[in-house]
C-alpha positions in Angstrom: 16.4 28.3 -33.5 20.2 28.2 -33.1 22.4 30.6 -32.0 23.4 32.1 -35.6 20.3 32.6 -37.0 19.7 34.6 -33.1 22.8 36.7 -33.9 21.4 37.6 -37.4 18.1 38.4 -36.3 20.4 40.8 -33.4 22.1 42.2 -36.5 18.9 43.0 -38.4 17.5 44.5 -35.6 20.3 46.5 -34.5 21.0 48.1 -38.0 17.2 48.7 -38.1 17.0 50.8 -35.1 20.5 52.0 -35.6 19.1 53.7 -39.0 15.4 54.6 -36.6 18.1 56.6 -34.6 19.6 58.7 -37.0 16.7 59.5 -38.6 15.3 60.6 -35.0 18.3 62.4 -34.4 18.4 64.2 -37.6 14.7 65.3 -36.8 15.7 66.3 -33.2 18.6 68.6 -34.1 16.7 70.4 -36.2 13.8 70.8 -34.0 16.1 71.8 -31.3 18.7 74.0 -33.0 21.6 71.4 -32.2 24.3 70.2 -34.4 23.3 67.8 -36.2 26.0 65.0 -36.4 26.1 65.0 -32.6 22.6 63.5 -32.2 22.5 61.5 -34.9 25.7 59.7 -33.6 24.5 59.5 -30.5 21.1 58.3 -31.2 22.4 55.6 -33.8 24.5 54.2 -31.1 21.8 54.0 -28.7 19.5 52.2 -31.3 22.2 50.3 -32.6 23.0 48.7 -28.7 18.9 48.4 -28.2 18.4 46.3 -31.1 21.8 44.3 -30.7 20.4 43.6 -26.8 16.5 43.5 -27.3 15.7 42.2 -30.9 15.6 38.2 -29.4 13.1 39.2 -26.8 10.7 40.1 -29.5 11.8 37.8 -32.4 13.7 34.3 -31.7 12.6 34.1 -28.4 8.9 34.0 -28.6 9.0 31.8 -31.6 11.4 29.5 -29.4 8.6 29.4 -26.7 6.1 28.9 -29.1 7.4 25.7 -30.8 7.9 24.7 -27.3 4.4 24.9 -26.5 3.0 23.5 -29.5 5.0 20.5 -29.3 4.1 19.6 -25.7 0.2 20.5 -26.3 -2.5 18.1 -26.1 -4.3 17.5 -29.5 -7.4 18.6 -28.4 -6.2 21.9 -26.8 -4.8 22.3 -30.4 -7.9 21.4 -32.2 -9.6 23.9 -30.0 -7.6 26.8 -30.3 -8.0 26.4 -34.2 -11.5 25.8 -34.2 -12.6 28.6 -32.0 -10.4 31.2 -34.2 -11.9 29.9 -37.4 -15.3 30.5 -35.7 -14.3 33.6 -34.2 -13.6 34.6 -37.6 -16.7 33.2 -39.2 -18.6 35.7 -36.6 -16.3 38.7 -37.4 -17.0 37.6 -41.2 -21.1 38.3 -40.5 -20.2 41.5 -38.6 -17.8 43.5 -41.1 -20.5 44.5 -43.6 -22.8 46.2 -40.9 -20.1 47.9 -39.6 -18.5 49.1 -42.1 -21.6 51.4 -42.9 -20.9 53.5 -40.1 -19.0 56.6 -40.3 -15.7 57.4 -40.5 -13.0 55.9 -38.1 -15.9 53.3 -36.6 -16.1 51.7 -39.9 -12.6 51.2 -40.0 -11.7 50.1 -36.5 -14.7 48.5 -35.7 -13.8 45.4 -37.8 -10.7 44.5 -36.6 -11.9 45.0 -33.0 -14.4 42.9 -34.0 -12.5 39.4 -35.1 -9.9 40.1 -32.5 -12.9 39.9 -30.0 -14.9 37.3 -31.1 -11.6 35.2 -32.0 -10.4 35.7 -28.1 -14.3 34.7 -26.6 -14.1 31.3 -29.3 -10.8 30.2 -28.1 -11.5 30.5 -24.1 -14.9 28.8 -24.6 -13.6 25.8 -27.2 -10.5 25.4 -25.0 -12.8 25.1 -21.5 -14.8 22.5 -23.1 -12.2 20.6 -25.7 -13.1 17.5 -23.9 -16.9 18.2 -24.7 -15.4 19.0 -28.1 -13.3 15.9 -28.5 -16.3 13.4 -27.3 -18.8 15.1 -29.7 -15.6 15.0 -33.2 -15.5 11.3 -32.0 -19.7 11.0 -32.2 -19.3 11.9 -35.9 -17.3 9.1 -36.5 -18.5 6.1 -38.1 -19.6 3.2 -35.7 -17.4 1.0 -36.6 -14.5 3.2 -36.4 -15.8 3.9 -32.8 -16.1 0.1 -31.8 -13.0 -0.5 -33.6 -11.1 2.4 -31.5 -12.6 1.7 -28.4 -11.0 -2.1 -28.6 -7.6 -0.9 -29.2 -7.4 2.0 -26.7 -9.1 -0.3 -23.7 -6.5 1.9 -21.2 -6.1 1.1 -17.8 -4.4 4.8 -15.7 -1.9 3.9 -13.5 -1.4 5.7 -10.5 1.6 6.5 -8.5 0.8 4.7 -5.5 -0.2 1.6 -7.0 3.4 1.4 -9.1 5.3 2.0 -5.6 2.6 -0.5 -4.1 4.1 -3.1 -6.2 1.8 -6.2 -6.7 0.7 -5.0 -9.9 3.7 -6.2 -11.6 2.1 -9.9 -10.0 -1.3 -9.0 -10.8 -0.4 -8.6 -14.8 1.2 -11.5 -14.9 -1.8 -13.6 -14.2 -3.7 -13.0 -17.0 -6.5 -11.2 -15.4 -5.9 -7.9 -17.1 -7.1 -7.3 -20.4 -6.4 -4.0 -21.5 -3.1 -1.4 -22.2 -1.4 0.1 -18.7 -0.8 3.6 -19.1 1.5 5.9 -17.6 1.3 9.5 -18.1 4.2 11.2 -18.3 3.3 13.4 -15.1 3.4 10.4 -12.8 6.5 9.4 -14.3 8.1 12.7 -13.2 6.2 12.4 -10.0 8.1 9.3 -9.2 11.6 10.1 -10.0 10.8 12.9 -7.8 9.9 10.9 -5.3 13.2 8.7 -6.1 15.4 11.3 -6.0 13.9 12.7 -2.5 16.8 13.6 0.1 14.5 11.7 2.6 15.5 8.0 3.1 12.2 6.4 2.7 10.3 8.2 -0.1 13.6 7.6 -2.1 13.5 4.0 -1.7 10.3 3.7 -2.1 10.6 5.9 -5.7 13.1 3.5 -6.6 10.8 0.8 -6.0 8.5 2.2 -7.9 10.9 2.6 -11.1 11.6 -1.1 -11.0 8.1 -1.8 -10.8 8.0 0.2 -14.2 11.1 -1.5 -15.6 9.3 -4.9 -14.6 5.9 -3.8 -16.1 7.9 -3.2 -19.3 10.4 -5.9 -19.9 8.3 -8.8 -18.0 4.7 -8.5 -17.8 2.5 -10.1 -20.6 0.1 -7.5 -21.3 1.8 -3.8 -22.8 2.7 -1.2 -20.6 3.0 2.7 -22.5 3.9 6.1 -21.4 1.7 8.8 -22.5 2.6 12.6 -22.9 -1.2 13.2 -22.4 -1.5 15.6 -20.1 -4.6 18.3 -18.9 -2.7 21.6 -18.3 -6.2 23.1 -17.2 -5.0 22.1 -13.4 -1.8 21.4 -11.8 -2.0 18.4 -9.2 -1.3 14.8 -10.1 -4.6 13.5 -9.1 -6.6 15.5 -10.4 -5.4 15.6 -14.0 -5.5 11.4 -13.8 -8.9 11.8 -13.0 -9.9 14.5 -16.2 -7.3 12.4 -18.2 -9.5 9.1 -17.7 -12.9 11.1 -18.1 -11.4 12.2 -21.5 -10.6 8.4 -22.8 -13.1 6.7 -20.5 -10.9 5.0 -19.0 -10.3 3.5 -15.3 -7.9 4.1 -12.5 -6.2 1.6 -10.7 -5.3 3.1 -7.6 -4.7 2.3 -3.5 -4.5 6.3 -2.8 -8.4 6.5 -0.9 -8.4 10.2 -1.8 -8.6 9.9 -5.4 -10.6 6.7 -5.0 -13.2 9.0 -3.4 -12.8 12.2 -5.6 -13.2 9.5 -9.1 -15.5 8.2 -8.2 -17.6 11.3 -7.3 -17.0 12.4 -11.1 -18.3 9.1 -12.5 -14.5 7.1 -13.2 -14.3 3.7 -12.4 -11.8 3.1 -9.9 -9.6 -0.6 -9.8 -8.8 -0.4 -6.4 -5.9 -3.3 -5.6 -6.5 -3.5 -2.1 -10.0 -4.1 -2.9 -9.0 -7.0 -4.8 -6.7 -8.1 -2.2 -9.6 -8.6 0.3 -11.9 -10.0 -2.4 -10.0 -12.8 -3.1 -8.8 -13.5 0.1 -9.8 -17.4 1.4 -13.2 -17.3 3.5 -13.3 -18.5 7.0 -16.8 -19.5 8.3 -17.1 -20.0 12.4 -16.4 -23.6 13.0 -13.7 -24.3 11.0 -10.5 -24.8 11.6 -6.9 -23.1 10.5 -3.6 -23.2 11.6 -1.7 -20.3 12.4 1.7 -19.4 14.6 0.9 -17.0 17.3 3.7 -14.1 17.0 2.4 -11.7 19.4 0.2 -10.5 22.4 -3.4 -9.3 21.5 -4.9 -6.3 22.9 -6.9 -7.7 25.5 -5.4 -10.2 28.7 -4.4 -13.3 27.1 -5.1 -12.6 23.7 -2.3 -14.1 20.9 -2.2 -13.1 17.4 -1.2 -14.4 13.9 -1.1 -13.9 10.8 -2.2 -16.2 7.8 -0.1 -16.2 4.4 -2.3 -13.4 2.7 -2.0 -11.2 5.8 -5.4 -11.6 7.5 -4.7 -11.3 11.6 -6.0 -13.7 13.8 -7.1 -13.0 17.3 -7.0 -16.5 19.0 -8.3 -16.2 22.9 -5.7 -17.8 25.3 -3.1 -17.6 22.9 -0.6 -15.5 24.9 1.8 -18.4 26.2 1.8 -19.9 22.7 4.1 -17.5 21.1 6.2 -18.4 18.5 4.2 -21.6 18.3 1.8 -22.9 15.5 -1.8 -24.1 16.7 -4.9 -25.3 15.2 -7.8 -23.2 16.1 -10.9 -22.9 15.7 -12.7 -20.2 14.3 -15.7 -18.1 16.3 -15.9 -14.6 14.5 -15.2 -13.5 11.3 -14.8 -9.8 11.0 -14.2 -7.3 7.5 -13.1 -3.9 8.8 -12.1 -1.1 6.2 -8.2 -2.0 6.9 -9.1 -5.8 6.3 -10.5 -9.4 7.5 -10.2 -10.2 10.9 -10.6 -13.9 12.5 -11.2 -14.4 16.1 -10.7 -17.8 17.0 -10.0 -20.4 20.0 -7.9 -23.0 21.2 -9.1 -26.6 20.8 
C-alpha cells in the first residue's frame, strides 16, 4: 500500500470517529446536564486525532503484513490453511441445522461459534501435517506425471559447510553429479552472515563460500538454483534442511557431522564429501612402496612424517633426520581412523 492511499484510509477514519464523537458527546451532555457544544467539540476532536493516529494500525497495516506473509509462504502452508478452512467449514455446514433448533440465543450463537471452532482445529492440524498433505495430493497424481516430476526435480540440498568447504565446485565439474544443486534461501542468508562477521576468520571464510556460489553458478556444468523454500515450523538452519529434503526426498550433501547424524536418524540420505574424499583415496597394501618427503617429527622418538598429494600422513619409523627430504619407503600398516587414512611405513 503506499503512503496516499494510508493517508486516505487516516482521513476516513478520522472523520468516522470524528462524527462517533459528537454523536457521543451529544448523548453525554444531555445525560449529564452539560452544555452541549462543549462536549461535542471536545469529543469530536478527540475522535478526530484517534482515527487520524490509529486507523493504519487496524486497516493498512495488517493488510501490509498480510501480503507480506502470503508472498513469502510456502505452497503447502497455503494449501493447508485453505483446505483445513474449507473443511472446517464443511463440519460447521453439518452442525448449523441441529443447532439451530435449540432455543433462543443458542441457536443463534451457537453457529458461528461453531465454524469459527472447527475452522481454527482444521487449520492447526492441516498445517502440522502439510507435508503429510503434500506427499498424499502428489499420490493422486497420475504415474507418469510422478515419474516425470521426479526426473526433473532430482535435487541435491546444499549445506553451508560444504559451500565454505569448497571442493564441490571441483567435484561438479567432473561429471559425477547428476542432479540440480539447491540452495535455500536460508543458507544463503546464513552465509553472508557469516561473510559479513566482524571476526577475521568466519568472514573470510563467508566470502569463500560466496565465490564458491558464484563458481557453482557461472562455471560448473550441472545447474545450481536458489530456492525460497523454506519450513517456518522451526527456526535453526539444520533442521529446516533436514524437513526441507524429507518434503522433496531429496539428499544432503554436507561435512557438518551433526546434521550428518541427526539426517540420517530421520531417514535422509546424506552425501557426505569427506566420505568421498577417503573413498577414493589410492590404497596402500603393506609391502609396497611410496615416496613421500618427510616434513616433520612424529610423536614417538624417531618418528618422521609426510604427507602424500591427497593428504593421507605417513608415519615412517627412523625418519626423524630425514626432514625436508623425499624417501622411498616401504609400507607396514595401513590404518582408516574417523579423521582419515594413516600409513606407517619404514626406511629401505
Amino acid at each position: 500500500m503506499g503512503l496516499s492511499v494510508e493517508f486516505l484510509f487516516r482521513i476516513i477514519g478520522a472523520i468516522a470517529l470524528a462524527i462517533s464523537g459528537g454523536m457521543l458527546g451529544d448523548d453525554l451532555a444531555r445525560l449529564l446536564g452539560g452544555q452541549i457544544d462543549i462536549y461535542v467539540v471536545v469529543l469530536s476532536l478527540l475522535g478526530f486525532l484517534t482515527g487520524l493516529v490509529l486507523t493504519p494500525y487496524f486497516t493498512t497495516r495488517p493488510i501490509r503484513r498480510a501480503r507480506k506473509s502470503l508472498a513469502t509462504m510456502p505452497p503447502e502452508r497455503l494449501v493447508a490453511i485453505i483446505v483445513g478452512i474449507f473443511l472446517g467449514l464443511v463440519a460447521a455446514a453439518l452442525l448449523s441445522l441441529p443447532l439451530s433448533l435449540l432455543p433462543s440465543p443458542f441457536r443463534q450463537i451457537l453457529p458461528l461459534a461453531a465454524a469459527i471452532v472447527f475452522c481454527y482445529m482444521s487449520v492447526i492440524i492441516l498445517v502440522s501435517r502439510q507435508n503429510d498433505l503434500q506427499a498424499f495430493i502428489n499420490s493422486l497424481r497420475p504415474t507418469g506425471q510422478q515419474g516425470e516430476a521426479d526426473i526433473s526435480e532430482n535435487y541435491i540440498l546444499l549445506d553451508t559447510s560444504v559451500i565454505i568447504d569448497g571442493r564441490i565446485a571441483d567435484i561438479s565439474k567432473t561429471g559425477f553429479i547428476r542432479g540440480i544443486l539447491l540452495i535455500p534461501n536460508f543458507v544463503l542468508m546464513e552465509l553472508q552472515h557469516i561473510a559479513d562477521s566482524p571476526d577475521p576468520l568466519r568472514r573470510n571464510r563467508g566470502r569463500r563460500g560466496l565465490e564458491v556460489l558464484s563458481i557453482l553458478q557461472n562455471e560448473a556444468p550441472i545447474p545450481t538454483r536458489i530456492t525460497d523454500m523454506d519450513v517456518s515450523e522451526v527456526r535453526d538452519v539444520d533442521s529446516k534442511l533436514v524437513a526441507l529434503a524429507r518434503h522433496l526426498h531429496c539428499p544432503i550433501m554436507t561435512n557438518d557431522y551433526n546434521l550428518n547424524r541427526v539426517a540420517e536418524l530421520q531417514g535422509v540420505t546424506v552425501l557426505n564429501i569427506n566420505d568421498l574424499a577417503n573413498a577414493v583415496k589410492a590404497v596402500y597394501l603393506p609391502g609396497e612402496e611410496l615416496t613421500v618427503k618427510i616434513i616433520q617429527e612424529g610423536r614417538e622418538t624417531d618418528q618422521g612424517v609426510g604427507y602424500l598429494e591427497d593428504g593421507t600422513m605417513v608415519v615412517v619409523e627412523d625418519g626423524k633426520q630425514y626432514i625436508n627430504q623425499t624417501l622411498t619407503v616401504t609400507v607396514t600398516k595401513v590404518l582408516q581412523t574417523t579423521a582419515g587414512r594413516m600409513i606407517f611405513a619404514r626406511l629401505q
